[in-house]
C-alpha positions in Angstrom: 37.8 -10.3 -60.2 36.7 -12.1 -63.4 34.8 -10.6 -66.1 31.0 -12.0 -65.3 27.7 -10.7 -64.1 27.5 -10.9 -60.2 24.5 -13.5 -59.9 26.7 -16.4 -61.8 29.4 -15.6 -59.2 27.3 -15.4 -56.6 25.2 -18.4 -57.8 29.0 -20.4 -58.2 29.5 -19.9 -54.5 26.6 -21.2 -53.1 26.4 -24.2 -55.4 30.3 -24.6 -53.5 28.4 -24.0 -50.5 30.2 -21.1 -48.8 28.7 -19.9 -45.7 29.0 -16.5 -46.4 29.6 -14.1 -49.4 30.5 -10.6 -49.1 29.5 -8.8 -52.1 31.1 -4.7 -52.8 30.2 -3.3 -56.0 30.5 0.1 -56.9 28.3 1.8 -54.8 29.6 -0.5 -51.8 32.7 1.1 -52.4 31.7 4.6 -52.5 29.9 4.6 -49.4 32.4 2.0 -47.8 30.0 -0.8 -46.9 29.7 -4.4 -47.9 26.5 -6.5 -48.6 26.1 -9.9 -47.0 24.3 -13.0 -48.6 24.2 -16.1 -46.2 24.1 -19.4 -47.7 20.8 -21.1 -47.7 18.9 -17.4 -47.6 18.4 -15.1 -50.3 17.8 -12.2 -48.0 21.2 -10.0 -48.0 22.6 -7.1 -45.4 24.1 -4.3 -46.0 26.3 -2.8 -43.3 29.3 -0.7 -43.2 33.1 -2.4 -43.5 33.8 -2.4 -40.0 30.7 -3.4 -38.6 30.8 -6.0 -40.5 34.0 -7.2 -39.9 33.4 -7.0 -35.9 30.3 -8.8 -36.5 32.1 -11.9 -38.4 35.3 -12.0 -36.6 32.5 -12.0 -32.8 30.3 -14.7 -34.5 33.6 -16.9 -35.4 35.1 -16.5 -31.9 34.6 -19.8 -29.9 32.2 -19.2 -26.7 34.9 -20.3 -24.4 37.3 -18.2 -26.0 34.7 -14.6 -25.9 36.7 -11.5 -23.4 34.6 -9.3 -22.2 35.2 -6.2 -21.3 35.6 -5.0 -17.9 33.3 -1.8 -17.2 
């Protein structure tokens, strides 16, 4: 929410080491997706809000914890 380019933020984060950064901009926000930088990789996602948040909240779940679905 400050008032500085993107890359400092960005670059302030990883220095603090946080695992991972989602990043929505202006366009982002328009078409309702998020981009994802990992730390220790400069490559960065892009994938819609929800997929996203399924895909972080299934990769923090504990194996032992993991329902699956009957079919």
């Amino acid at each position: 929410m400050r008032n500085e380019k993107i890359n400092l933020k960005v670059r302030e984060h990883s220095l603090a080491k946080v695992p991972v950064i989602l990043v929505v901009g202006k366009r982002e926000a328009e078409e309702k997706k998020v981009s994802i930088r990992r730390l220790g990789s400069q490559d960065q996602s892009v994938m819609g809000l929800n997929e996203a948040l399924s895909s972080l909240a299934a990769e923090a779940t504990p194996p032992d914890q993991v329902y699956e679905r009957p079919k």
